[in-house]
DRENDO-1510 file (C-alpha; in Angstrom, 1 decimal, always signed):
<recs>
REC; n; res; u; v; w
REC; 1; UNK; +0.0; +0.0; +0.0 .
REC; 2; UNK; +1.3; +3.5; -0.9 .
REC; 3; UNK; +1.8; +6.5; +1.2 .
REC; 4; UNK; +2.2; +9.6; -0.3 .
REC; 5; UNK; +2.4; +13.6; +0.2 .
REC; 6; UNK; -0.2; +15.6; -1.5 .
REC; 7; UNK; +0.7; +19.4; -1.6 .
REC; 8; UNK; -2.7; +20.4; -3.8 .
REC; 9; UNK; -4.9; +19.2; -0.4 .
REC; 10; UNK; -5.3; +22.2; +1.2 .
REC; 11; UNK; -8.0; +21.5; +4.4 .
REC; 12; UNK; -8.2; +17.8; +4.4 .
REC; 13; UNK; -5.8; +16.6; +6.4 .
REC; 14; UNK; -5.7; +12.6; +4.5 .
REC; 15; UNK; -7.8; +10.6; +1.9 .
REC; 16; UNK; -7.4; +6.5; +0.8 .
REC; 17; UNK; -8.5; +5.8; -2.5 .
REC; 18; UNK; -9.6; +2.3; -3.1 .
REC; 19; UNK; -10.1; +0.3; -6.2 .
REC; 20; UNK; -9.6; -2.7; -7.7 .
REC; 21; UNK; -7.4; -4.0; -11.1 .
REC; 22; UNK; -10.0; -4.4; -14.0 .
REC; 23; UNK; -11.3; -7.7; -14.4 .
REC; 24; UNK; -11.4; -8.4; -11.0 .
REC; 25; UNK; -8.4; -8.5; -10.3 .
REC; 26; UNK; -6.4; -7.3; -6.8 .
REC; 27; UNK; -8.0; -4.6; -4.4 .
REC; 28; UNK; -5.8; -1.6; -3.9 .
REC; 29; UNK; -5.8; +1.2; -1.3 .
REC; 30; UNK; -3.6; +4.3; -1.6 .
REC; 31; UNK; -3.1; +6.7; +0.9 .
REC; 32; UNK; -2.5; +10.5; +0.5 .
REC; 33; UNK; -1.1; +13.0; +3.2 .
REC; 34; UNK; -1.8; +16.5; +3.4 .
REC; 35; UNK; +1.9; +18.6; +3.4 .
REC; 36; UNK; -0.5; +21.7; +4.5 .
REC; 37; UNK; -2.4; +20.3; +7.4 .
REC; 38; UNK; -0.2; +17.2; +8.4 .
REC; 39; UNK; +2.2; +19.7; +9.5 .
REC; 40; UNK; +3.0; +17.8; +13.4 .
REC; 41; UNK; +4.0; +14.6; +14.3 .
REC; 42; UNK; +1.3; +14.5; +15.9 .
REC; 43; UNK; -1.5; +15.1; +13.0 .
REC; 44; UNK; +0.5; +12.8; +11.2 .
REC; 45; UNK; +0.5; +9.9; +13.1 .
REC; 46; UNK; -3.7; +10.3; +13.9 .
REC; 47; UNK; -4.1; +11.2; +10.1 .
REC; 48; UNK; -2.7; +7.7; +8.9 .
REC; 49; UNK; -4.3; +5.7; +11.8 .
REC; 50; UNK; -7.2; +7.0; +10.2 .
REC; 51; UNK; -6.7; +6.6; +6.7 .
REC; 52; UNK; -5.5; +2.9; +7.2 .
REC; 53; UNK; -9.0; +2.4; +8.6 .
REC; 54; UNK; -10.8; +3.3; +6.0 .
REC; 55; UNK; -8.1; +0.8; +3.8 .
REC; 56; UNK; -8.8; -1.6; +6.2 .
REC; 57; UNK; -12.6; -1.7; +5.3 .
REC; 58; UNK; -11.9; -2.0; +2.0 .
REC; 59; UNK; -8.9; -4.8; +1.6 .
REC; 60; UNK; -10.0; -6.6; +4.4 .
REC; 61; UNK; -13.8; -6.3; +4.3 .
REC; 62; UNK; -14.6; -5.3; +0.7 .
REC; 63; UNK; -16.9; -2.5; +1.9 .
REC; 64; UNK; -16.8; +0.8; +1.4 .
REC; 65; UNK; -18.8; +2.3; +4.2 .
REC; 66; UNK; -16.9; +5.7; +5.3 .
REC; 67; UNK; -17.2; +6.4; +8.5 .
REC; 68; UNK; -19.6; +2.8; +8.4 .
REC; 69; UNK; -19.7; -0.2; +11.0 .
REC; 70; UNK; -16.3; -1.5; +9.5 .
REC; 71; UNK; -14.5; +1.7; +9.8 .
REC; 72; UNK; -15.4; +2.3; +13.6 .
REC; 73; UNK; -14.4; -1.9; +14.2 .
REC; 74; UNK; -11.2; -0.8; +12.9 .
REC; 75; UNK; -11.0; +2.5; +14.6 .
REC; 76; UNK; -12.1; +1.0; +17.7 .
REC; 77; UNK; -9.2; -1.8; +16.9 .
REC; 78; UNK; -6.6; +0.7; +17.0 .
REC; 79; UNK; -7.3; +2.9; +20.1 .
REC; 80; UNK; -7.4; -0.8; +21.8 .
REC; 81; UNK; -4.2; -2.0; +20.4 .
REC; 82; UNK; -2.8; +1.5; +21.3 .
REC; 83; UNK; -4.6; +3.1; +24.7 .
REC; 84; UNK; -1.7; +5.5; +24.6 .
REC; 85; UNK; -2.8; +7.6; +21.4 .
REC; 86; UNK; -5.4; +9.4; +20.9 .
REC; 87; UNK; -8.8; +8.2; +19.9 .
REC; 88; UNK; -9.3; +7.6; +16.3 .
REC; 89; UNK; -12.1; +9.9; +15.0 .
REC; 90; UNK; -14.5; +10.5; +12.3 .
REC; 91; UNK; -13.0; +14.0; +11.7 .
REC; 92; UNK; -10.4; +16.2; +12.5 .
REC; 93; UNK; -10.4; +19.8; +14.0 .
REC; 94; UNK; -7.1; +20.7; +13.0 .
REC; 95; UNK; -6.4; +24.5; +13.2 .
REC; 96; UNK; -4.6; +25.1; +9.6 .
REC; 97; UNK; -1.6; +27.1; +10.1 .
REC; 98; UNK; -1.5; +29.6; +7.1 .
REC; 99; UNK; +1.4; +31.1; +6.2 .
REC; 100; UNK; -0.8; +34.6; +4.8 .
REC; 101; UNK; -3.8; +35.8; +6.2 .
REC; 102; UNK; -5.6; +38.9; +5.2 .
REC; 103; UNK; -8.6; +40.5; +7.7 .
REC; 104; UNK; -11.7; +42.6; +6.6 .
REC; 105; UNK; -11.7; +46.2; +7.5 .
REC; 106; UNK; -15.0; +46.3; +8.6 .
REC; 107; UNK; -16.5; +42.9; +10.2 .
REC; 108; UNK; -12.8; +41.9; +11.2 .
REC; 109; UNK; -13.2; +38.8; +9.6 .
REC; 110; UNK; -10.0; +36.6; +8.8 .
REC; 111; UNK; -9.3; +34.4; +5.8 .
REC; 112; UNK; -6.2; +32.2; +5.9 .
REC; 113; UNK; -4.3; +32.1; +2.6 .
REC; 114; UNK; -1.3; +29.3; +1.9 .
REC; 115; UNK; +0.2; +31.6; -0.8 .
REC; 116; UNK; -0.2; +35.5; -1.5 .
REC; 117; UNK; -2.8; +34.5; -3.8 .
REC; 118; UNK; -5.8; +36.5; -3.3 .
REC; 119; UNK; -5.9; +40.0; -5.1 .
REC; 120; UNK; -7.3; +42.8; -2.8 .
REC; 121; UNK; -8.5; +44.8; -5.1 .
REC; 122; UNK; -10.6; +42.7; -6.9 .
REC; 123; UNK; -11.8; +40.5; -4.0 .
REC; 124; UNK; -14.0; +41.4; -1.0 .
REC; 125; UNK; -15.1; +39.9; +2.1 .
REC; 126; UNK; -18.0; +37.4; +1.7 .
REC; 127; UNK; -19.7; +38.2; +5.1 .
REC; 128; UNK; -20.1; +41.9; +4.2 .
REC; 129; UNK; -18.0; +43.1; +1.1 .
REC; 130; UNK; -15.4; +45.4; +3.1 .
REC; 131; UNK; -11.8; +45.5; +1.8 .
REC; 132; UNK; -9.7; +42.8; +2.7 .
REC; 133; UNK; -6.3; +44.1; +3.9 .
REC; 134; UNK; -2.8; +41.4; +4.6 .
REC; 135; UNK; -1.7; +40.9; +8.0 .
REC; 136; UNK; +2.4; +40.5; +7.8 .
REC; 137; UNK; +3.4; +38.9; +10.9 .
REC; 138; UNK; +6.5; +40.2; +11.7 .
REC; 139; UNK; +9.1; +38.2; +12.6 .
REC; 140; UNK; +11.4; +40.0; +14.4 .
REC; 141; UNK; +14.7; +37.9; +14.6 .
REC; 142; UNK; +17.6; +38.7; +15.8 .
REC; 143; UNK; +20.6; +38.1; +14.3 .
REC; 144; UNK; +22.5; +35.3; +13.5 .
REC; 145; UNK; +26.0; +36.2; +15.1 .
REC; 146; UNK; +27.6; +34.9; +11.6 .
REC; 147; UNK; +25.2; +38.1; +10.7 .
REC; 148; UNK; +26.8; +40.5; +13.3 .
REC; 149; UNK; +30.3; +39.4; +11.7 .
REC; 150; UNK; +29.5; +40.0; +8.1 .
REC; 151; UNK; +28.0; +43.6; +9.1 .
REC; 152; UNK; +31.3; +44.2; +11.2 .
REC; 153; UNK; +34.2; +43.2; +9.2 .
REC; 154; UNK; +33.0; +43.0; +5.2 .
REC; 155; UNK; +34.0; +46.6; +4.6 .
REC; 156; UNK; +37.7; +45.6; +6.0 .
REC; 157; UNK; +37.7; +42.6; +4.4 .
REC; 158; UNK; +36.7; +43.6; +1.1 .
REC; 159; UNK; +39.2; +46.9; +1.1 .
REC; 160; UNK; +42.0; +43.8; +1.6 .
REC; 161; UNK; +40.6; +41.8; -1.4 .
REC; 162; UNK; +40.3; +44.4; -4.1 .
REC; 163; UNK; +39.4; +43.0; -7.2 .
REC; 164; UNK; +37.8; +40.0; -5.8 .
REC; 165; UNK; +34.2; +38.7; -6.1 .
REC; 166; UNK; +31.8; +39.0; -3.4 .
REC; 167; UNK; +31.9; +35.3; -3.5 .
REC; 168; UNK; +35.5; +35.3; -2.4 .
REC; 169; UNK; +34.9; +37.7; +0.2 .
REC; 170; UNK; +32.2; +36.3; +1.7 .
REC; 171; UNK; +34.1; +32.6; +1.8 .
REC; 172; UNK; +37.2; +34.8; +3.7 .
REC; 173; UNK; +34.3; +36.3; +6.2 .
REC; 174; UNK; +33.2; +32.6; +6.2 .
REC; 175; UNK; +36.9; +31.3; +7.1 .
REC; 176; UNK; +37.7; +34.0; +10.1 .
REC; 177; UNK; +34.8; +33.7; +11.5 .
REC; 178; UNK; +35.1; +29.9; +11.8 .
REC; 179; UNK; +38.8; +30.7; +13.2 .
REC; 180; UNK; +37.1; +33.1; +15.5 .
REC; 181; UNK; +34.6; +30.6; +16.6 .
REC; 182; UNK; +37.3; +28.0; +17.6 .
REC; 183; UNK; +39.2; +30.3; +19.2 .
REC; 184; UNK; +36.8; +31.6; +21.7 .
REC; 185; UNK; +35.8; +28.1; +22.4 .
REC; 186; UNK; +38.9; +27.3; +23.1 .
</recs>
């Protein structure tokens, strides 16, 4: 049986696909992972425990109920084989971390984005047509202390190296501040 990622599956978190060879032939069940809502450990494990259930029904049992008798025997099967995980459910509440989000002006409503998709000026909020503006989170990071280095000593450096790419002056940062490292490790 094969596992796989799916990047196009946006809100549901895991599907199976069952079939069976023409003619008869062998019953197959494939499995496919959301990348955008399987984002944990955690909603991965519950998302395949889930998904093998409904596989279950079908290579197993040769029913296709959904959520059916068969898939809660299973389900039931594997929070009794494993009392330590979570119970299996029929669906999940996963909040979907997206990385853009853009809020109305006026009802404060807040749609979640996974790409900068969504053109403000064209589209409006459902609820009540105000303008939808893009929350940037800001990340405010500080910096790396390779960072603080380059800022520091790439003017020296590259009055020392004249005529040489940035490339090479950025691999001669690279090099003292490696040598720097050691030796206050040391």
């Amino acid at each position: 049986m094969s596992v796989s990622w799916n990047n196009k599956m946006r809100k549901t978190a895991g599907y199976c696909i069952t079939g069976q060879e023409r003619g008869g032939g062998n019953r197959y069940a494939r499995i496919q992972l959301s990348e955008k809502v399987c984002d944990s450990a955690d909603r991965l494990r519950d998302t395949l425990v889930h998904e093998m259930c409904h596989a279950a029904t079908w290579l197993i049992n040769s029913v296709r109920d959904g959520h059916g008798p068969f898939w809660k025997l299973y389900a039931r099967k594997a929070t009794l084989a494993h009392p330590e995980l979570p119970m299996v459910t029929r669906c999940h509440s996963y909040d979907i971390n997206y990385k853009y989000q853009y809020q109305c002006s006026c009802c404060k409503n807040i749609l979640g984005r996974h790409s900068k998709s969504l053109d403000t000026q064209r589209f409006v909020c459902a609820l009540c047509t105000g303008q939808l503006v893009l929350l940037t989170p800001a990340k405010s990071r500080a910096p790396t202390p390779f960072a603080n280095f380059v800022k520091e000593n790439y003017g020296s450096v590259r009055q020392n190296l004249v005529g040489q790419s940035h490339g090479e002056v950025m691999r001669k940062l690279s090099v003292d501040f490696a040598t720097k490292t050691k030796l206050s490790q040391s």
